[in-house]
BATITOR-635405 format. One record per residue (C-alpha): residue in one letter; residue number from 0; z, x, y. Coordinates in steps of 0.5 Angstrom, whole numbers, always signed. Layout:
% BATITOR-635405
site res->a | n->NUM | z->Z | x->X | y->Y
...
//
This chain:
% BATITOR-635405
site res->x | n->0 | z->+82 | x->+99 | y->+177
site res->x | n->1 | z->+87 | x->+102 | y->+172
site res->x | n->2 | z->+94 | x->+99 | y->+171
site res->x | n->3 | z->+99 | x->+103 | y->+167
site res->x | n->4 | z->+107 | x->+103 | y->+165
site res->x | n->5 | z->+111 | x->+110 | y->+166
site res->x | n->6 | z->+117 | x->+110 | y->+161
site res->x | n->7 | z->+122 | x->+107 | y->+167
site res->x | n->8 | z->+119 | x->+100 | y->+168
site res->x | n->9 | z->+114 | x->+103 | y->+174
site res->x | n->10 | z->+107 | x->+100 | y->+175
site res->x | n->11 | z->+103 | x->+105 | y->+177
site res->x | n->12 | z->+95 | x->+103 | y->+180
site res->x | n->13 | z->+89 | x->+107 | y->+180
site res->x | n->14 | z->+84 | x->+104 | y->+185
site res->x | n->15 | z->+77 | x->+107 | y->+188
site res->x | n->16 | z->+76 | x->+106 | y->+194
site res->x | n->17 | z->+75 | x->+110 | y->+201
site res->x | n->18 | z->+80 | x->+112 | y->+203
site res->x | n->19 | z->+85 | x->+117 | y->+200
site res->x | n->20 | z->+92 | x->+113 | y->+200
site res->x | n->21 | z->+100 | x->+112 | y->+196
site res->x | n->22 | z->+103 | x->+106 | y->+196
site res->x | n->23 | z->+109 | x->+105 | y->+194
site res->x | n->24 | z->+112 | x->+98 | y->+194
site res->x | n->25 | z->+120 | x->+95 | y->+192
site res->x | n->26 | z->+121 | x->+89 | y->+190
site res->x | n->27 | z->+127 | x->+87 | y->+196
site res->x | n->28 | z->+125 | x->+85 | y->+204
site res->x | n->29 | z->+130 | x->+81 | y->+209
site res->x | n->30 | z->+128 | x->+75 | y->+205
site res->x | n->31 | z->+132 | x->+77 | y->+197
site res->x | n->32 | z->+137 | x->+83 | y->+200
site res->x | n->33 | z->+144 | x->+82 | y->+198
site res->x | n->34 | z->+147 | x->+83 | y->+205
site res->x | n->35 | z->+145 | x->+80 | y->+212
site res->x | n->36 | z->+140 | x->+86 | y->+215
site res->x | n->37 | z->+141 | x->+91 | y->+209
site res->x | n->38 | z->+134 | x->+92 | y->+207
site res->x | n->39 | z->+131 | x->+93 | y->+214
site res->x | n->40 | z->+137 | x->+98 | y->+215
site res->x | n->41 | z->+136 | x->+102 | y->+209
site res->x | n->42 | z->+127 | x->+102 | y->+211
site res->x | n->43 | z->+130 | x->+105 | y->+217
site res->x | n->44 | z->+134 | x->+110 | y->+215
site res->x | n->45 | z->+128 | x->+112 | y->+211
site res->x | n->46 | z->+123 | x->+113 | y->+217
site res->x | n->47 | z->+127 | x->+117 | y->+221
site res->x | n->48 | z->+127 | x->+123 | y->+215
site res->x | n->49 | z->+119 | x->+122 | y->+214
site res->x | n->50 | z->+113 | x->+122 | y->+218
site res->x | n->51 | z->+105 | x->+120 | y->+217
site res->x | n->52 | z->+108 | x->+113 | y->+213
site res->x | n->53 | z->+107 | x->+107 | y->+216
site res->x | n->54 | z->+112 | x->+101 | y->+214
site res->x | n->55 | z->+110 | x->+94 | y->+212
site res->x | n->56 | z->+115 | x->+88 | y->+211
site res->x | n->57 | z->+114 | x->+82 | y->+206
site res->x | n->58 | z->+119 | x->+79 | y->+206
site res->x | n->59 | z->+121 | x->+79 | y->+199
site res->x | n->60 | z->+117 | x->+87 | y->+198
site res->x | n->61 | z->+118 | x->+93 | y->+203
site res->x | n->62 | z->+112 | x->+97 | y->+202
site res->x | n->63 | z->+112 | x->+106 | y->+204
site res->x | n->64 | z->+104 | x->+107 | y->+206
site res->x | n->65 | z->+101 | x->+114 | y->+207
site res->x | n->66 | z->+95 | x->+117 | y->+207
site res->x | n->67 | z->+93 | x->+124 | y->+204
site res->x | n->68 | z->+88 | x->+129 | y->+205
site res->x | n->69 | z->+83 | x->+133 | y->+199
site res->x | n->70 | z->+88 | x->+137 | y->+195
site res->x | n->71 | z->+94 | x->+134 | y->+197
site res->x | n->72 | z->+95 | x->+128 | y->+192
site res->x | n->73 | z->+101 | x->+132 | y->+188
site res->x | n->74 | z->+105 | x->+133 | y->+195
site res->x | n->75 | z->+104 | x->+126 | y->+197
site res->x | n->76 | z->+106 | x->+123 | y->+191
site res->x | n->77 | z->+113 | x->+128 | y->+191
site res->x | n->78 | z->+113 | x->+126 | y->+199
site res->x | n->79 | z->+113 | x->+119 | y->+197
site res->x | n->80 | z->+118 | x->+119 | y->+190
site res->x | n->81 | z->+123 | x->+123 | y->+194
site res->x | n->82 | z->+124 | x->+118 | y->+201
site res->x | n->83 | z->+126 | x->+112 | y->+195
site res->x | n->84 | z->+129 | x->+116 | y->+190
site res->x | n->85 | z->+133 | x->+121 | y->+194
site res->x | n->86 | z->+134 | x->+119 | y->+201
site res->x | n->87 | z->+139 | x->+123 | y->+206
site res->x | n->88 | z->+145 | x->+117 | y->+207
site res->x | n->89 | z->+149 | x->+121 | y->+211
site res->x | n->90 | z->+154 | x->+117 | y->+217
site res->x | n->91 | z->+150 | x->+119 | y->+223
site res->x | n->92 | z->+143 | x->+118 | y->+220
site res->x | n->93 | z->+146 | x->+110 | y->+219
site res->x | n->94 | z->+149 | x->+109 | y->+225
site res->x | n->95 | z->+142 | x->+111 | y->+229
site res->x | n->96 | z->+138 | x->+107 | y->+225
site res->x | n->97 | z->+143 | x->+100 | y->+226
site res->x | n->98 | z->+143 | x->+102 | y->+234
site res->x | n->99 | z->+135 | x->+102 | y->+234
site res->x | n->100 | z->+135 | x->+96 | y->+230
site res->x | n->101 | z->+141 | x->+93 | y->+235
site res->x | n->102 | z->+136 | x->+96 | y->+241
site res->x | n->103 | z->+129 | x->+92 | y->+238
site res->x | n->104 | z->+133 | x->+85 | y->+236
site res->x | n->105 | z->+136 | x->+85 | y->+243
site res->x | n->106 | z->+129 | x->+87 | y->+246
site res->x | n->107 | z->+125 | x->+81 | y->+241
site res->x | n->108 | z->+131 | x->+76 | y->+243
site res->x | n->109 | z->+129 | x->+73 | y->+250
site res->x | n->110 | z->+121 | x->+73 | y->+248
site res->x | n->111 | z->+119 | x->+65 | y->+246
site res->x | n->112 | z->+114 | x->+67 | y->+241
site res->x | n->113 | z->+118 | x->+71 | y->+237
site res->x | n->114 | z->+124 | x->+66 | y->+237
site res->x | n->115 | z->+119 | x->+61 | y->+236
site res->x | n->116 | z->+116 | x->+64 | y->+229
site res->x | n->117 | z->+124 | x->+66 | y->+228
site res->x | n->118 | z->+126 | x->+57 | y->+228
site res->x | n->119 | z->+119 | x->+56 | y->+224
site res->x | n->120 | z->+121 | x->+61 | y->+218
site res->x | n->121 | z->+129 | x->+58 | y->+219
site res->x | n->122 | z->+126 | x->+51 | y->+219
site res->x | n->123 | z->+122 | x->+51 | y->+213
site res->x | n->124 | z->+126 | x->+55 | y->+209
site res->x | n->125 | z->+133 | x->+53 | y->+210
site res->x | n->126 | z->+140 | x->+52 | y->+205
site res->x | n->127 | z->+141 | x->+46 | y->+201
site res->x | n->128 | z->+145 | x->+44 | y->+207
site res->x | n->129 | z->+140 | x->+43 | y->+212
site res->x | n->130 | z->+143 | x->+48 | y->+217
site res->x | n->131 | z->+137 | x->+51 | y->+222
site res->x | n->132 | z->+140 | x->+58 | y->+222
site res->x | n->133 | z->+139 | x->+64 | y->+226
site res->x | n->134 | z->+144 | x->+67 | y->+229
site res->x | n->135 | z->+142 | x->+74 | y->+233
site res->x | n->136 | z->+149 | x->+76 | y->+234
site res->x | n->137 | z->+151 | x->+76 | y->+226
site res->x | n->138 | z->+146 | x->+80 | y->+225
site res->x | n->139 | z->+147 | x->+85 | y->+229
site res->x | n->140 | z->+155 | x->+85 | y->+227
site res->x | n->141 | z->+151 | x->+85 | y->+220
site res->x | n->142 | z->+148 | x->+91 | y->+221
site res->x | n->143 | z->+152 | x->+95 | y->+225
site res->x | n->144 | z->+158 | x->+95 | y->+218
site res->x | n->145 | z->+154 | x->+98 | y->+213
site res->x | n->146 | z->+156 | x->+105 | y->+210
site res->x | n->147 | z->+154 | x->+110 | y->+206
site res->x | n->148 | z->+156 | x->+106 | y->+199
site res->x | n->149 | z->+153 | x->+100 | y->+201
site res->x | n->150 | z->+146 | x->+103 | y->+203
site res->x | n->151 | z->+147 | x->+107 | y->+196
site res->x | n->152 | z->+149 | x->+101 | y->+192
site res->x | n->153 | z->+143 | x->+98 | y->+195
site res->x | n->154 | z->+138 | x->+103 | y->+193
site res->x | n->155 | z->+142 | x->+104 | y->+186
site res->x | n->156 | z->+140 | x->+96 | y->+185
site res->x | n->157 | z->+133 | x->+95 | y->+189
site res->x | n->158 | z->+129 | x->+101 | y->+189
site res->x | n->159 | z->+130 | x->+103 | y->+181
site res->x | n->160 | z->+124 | x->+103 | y->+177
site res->x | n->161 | z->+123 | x->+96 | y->+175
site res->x | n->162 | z->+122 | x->+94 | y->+183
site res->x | n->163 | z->+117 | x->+99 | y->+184
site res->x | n->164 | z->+110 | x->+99 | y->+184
site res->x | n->165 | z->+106 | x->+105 | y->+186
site res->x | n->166 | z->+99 | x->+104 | y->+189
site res->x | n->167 | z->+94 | x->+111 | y->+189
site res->x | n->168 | z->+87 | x->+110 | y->+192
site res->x | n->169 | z->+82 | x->+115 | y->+193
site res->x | n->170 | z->+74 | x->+116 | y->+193
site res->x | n->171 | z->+74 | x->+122 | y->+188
site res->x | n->172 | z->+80 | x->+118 | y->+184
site res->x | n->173 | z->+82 | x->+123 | y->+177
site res->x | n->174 | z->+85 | x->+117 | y->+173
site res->x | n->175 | z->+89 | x->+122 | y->+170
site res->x | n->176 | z->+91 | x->+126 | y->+175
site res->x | n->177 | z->+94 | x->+120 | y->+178
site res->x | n->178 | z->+98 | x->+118 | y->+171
site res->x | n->179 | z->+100 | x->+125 | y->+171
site res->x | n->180 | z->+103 | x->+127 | y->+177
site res->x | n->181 | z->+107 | x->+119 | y->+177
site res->x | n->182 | z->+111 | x->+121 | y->+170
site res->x | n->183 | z->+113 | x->+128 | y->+174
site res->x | n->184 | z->+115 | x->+125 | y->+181
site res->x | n->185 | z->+116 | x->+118 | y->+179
site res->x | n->186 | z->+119 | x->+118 | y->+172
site res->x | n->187 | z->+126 | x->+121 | y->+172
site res->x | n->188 | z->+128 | x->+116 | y->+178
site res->x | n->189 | z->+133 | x->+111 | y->+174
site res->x | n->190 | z->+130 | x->+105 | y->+171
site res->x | n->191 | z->+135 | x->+99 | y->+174
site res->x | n->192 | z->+135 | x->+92 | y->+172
site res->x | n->193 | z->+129 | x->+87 | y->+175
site res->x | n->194 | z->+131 | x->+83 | y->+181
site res->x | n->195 | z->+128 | x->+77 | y->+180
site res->x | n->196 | z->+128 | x->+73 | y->+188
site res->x | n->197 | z->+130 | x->+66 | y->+187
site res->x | n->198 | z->+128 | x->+60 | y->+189
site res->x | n->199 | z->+129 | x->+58 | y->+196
site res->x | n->200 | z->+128 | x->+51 | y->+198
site res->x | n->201 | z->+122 | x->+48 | y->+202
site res->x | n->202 | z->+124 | x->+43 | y->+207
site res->x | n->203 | z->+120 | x->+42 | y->+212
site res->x | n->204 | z->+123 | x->+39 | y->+218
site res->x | n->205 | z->+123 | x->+39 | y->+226
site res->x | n->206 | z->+126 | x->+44 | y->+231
site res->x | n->207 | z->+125 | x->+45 | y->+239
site res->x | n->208 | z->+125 | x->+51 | y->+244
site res->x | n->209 | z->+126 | x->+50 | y->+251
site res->x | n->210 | z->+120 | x->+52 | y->+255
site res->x | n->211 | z->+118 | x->+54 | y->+262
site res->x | n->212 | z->+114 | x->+50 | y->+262
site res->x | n->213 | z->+108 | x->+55 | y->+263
site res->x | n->214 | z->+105 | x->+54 | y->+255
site res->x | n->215 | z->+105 | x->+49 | y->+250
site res->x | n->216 | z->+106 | x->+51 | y->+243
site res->x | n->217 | z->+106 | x->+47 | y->+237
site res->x | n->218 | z->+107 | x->+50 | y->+230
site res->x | n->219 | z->+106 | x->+45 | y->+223
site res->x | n->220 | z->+106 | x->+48 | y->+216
site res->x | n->221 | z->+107 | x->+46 | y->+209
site res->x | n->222 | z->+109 | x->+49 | y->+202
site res->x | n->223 | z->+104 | x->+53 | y->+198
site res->x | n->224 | z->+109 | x->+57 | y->+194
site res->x | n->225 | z->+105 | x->+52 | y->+189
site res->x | n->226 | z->+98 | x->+54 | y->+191
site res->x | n->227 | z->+97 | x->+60 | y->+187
site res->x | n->228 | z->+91 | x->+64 | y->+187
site res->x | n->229 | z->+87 | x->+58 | y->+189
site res->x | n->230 | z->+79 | x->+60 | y->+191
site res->x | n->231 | z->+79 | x->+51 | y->+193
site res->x | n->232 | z->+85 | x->+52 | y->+198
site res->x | n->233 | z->+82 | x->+59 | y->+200
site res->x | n->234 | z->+75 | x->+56 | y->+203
site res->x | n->235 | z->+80 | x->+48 | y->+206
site res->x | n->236 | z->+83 | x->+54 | y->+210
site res->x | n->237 | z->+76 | x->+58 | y->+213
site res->x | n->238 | z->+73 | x->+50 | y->+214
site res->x | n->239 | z->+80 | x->+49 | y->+218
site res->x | n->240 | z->+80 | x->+54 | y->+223
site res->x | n->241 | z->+73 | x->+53 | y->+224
site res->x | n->242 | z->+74 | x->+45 | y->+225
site res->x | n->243 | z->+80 | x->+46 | y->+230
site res->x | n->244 | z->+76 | x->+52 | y->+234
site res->x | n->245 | z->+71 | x->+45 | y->+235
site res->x | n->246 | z->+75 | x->+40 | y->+237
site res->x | n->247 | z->+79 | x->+43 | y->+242
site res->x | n->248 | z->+73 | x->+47 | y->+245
site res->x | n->249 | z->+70 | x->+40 | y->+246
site res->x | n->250 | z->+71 | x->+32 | y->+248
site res->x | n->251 | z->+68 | x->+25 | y->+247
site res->x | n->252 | z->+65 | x->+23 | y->+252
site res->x | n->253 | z->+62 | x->+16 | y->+250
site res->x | n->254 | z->+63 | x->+13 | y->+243
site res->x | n->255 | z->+60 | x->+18 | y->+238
site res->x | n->256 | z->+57 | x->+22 | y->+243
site res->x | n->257 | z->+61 | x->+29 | y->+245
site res->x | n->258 | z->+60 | x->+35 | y->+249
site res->x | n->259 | z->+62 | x->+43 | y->+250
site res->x | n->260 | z->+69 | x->+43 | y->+254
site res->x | n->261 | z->+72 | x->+50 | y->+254
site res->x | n->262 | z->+79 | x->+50 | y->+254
site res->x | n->263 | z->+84 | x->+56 | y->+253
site res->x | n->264 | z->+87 | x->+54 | y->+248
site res->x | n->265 | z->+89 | x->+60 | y->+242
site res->x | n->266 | z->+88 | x->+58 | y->+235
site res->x | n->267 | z->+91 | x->+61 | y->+229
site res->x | n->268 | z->+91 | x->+58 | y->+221
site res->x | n->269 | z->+94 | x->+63 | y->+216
site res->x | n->270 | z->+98 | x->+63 | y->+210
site res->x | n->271 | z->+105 | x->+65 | y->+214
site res->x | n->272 | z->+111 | x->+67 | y->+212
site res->x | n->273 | z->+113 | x->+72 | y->+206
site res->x | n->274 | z->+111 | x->+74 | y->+200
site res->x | n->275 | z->+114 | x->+68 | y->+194
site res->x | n->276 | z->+115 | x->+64 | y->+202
site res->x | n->277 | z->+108 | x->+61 | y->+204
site res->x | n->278 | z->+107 | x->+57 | y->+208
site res->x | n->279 | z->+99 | x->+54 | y->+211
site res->x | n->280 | z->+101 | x->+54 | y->+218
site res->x | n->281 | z->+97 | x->+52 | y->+224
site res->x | n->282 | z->+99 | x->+55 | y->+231
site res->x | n->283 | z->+96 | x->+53 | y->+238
site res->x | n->284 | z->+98 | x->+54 | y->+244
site res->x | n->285 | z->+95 | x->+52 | y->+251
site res->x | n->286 | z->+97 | x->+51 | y->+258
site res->x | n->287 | z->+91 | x->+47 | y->+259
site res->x | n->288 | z->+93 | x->+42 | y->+254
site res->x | n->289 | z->+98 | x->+38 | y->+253
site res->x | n->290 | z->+104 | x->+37 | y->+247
site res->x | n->291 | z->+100 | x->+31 | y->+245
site res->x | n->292 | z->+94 | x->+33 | y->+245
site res->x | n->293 | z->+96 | x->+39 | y->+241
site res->x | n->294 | z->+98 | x->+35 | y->+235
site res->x | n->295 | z->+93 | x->+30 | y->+236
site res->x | n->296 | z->+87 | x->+34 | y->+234
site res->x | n->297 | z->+91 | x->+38 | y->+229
site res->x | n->298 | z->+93 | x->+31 | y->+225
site res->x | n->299 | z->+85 | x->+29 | y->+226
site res->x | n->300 | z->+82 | x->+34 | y->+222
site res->x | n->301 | z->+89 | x->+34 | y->+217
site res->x | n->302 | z->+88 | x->+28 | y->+216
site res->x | n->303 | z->+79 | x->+29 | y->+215
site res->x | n->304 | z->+80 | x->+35 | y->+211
site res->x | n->305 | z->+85 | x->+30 | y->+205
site res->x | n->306 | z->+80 | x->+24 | y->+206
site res->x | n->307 | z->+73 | x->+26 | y->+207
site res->x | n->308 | z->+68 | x->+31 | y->+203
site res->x | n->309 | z->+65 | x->+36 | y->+207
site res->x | n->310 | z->+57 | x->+37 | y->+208
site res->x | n->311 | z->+53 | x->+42 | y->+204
site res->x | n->312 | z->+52 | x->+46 | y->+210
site res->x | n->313 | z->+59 | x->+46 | y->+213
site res->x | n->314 | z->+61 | x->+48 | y->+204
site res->x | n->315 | z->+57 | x->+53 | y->+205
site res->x | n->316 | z->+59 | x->+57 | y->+211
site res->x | n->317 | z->+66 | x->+56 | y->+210
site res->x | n->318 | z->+65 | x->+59 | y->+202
site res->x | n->319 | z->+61 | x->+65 | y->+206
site res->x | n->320 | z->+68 | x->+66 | y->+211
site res->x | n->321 | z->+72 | x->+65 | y->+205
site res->x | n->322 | z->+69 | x->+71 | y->+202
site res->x | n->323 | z->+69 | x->+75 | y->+207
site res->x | n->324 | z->+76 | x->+75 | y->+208
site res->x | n->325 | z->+77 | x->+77 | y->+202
site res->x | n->326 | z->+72 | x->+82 | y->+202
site res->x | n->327 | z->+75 | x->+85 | y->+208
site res->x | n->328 | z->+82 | x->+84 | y->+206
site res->x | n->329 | z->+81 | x->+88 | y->+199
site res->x | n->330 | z->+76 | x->+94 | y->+202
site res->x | n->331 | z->+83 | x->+96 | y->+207
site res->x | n->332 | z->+87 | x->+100 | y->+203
site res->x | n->333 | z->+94 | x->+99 | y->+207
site res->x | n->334 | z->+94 | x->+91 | y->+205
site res->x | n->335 | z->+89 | x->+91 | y->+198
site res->x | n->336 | z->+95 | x->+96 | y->+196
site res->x | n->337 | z->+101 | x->+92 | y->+199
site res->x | n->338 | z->+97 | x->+85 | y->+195
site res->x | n->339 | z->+97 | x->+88 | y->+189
site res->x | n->340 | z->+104 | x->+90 | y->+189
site res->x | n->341 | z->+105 | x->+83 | y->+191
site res->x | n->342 | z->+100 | x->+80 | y->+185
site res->x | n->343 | z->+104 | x->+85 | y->+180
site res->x | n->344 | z->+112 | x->+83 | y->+182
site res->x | n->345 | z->+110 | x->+75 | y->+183
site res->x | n->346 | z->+104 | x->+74 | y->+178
site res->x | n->347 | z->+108 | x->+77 | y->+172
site res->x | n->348 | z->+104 | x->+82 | y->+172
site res->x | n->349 | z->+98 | x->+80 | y->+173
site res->x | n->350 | z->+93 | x->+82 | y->+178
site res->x | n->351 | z->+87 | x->+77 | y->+180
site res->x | n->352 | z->+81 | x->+79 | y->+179
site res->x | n->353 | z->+76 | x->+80 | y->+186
site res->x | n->354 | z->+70 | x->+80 | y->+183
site res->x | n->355 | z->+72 | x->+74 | y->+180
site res->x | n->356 | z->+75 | x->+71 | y->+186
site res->x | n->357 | z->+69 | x->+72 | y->+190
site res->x | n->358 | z->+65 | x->+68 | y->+184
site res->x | n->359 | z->+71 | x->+62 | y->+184
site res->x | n->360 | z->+70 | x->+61 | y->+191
site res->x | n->361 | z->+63 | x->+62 | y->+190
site res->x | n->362 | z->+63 | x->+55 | y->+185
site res->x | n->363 | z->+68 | x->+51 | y->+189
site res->x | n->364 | z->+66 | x->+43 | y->+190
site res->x | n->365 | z->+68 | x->+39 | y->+196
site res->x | n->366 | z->+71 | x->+34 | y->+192
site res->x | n->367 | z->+76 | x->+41 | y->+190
site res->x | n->368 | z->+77 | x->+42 | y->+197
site res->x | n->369 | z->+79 | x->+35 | y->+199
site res->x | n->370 | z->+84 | x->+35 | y->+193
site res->x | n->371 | z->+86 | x->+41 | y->+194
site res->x | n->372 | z->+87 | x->+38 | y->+202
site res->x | n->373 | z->+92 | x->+33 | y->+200
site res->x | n->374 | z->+95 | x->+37 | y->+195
site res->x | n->375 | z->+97 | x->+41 | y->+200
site res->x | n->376 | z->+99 | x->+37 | y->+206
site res->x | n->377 | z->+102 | x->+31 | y->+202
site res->x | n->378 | z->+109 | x->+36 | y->+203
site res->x | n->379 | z->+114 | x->+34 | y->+208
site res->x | n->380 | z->+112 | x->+37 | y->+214
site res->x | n->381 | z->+115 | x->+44 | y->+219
site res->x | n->382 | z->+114 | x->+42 | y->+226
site res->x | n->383 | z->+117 | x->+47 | y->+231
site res->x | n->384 | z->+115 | x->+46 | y->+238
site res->x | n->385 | z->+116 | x->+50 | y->+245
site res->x | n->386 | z->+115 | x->+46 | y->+251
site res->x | n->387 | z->+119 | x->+41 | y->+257
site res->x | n->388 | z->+114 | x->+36 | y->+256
site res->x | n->389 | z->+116 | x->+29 | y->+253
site res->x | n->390 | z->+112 | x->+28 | y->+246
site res->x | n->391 | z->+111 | x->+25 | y->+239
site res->x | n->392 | z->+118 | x->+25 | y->+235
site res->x | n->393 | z->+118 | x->+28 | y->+228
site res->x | n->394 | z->+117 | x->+22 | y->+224
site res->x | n->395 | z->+110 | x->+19 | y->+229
site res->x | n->396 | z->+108 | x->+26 | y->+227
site res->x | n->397 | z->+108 | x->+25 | y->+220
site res->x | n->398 | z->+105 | x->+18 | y->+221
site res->x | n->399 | z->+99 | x->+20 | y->+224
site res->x | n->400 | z->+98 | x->+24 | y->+218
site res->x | n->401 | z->+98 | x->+19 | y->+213
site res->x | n->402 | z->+92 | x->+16 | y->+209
//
């Protein structure tokens, strides 16, 4: 992997890899846009003037992904400079993007799991005020205003130079080549002001969705902004998933003594949130069980997880799902590129090694799981819940997961 500057601020990579792809990633998303729905509008004015690129959101970072075929690395990089630098920003083209996203967020509105991520994100992250919001007609309004100019300025501001990385990937990759054709197509694009995202607040905090009744769904997270570039919280999280997979499959039937009992419960522990707004978030859903039980087994292997050192054999299959995460996450060229942008906008322009990576969790001790547990789960807590049933109050909740 070879990282180098053009004269504008651009950071331009050349990785080898499998496949033939270009990435390029600004530094602006839903999360850091200067208006309501601005960033979203200006990607989908975009996509409806190009094809074969795929878009995916960061929240702070939007990123353009293509693949290319042999031969065809000059004219995808052009492709690609041309769709950031000189979209086509006429009224009509505008309105049609808003009134598909109008279509889509009215579409998304009725559906519990969507609103439910929608509260948890509001809830986590919220204004000093400590006002949940999340108004879909505002946004919509929001969207259905911008013009011309707006889009212009947007662009003028966000996908200059220095908010850009460009991620090229190949097999047969000429280094070279790569830094030639980025100073061609990617140099004369203006070098702007670096937009630096700022600092929302972590909260924390409680909020309901009514359910029909049909499934349970309970969401609790904490604050890893801080957590950075942390091989111990890497294994803690493979360990959990694995942990809760356990107990919500088994029961006990005497004292100590516990049998399998499949249930239909679906389980999900990941780093959630945006790029710059991480959260640890644990999700379950169940018809079966009830909200209780949910938050009692999420709190029971919480609270191990901060005051009890795992075994040797667990240690060693939770560093082995660990690094096969990471080996999977960087052999895919779509995520390892829209990674190594992120790395470049929120490390100061450093970039992790992986092989490194891999050797860090590698050495990992459970006593640095353990710390790094209660690190992390020391933070006030997000708690969003879906359900008709009668359950445990925020502040139990946060009791039971004292220690």
């Amino acid at each position: 992997m070879e990282k180098f500057k053009l004269s504008n601020g651009i950071t331009v990579v050349a990785a080898k890899a499998a496949e033939n792809s270009v990435c390029v990633t600004a530094n602006v998303g839903h999360v850091n846009e200067p208006k309501l729905g601005i960033a979203a509008l200006f990607e989908n004015v975009l996509m409806k003037q190009t094809s074969k690129v795929l878009t995916v959101y960061g929240g702070t970072i939007t990123s353009f992904f293509t693949s290319y075929g042999n031969g065809e690395l000059a004219m995808t990089m052009s492709k690609m400079s041309n769709l950031v630098h000189s979209p086509h920003l006429g009224e009509e083209l505008i309105k049609e993007a808003a009134a598909d996203i109008v279509q889509h967020t009215r579409d998304m509105a009725p559906l519990a799991e969507r609103q439910l991520k929608l509260l948890y994100k509001h809830t986590a992250f919220r204004a000093t005020s400590g006002k949940v919001v999340w108004d879909t007609e505002s946004y919509i309004k929001a969207v259905e205003s911008y013009t011309t100019t707006d889009l212009s300025e947007f662009a003028a501001a966000y996908y200059s130079g220095k908010n850009l990385v460009v991620v090229v990937t190949g097999p047969k990759l000429d280094k070279a080549e790569v830094k030639e054709l980025a100073e061609k197509y990617f140099g004369k694009i203006p070098a702007g002001e670096r937009r630096r995202v700022k600092k929302h607040i972590y909260q924390g905090g409680f909020a309901e969705l009514p359910s029909n009744g049909t499934n349970n769904r309970v969401m609790m997270g904490w604050d890893v902004n801080d957590i950075k570039g942390s091989p111990e919280a890497n294994v803690m999280m493979s360990m959990l998933s694995k942990r809760l997979e356990r107990s919500f499959n088994e029961v006990e039937v005497a004292p100590g003594k516990k049998t399998f009992r499949p249930t239909d419960a679906k389980i999900e522990v990941k780093i959630a949130g945006y790029y710059g707004l991480r959260t640890l978030r644990i999700s379950v859903e169940s018809a079966e069980l009830s909200t209780n039980e949910i938050i009692d087994t999420i709190c029971n292997n919480v609270v191990r997880l901060a005051t009890t050192e795992a075994s040797a054999r667990r240690m060693e299959t939770s560093k082995q799902w660990a690094m096969a995460e990471k080996l999977f996450l960087f052999s895919q060229p779509q995520p390892a590129a829209v990674e190594i942008a992120w790395q470049l906008f929120g490390r100061d322009e450093d970039m992790y090694n992986i092989n490194d990576r891999l050797s860090f969790i590698s050495d990992t001790s459970a006593h640095e799981v353990m710390c790094v547990a209660k690190e992390i789960f020391s933070v006030p807590l997000t708690m969003v819940l879906h359900t008709n049933q009668s359950h445990y109050s925020y502040k139990e909740v946060c009791d039971k997961l004292k220690w």
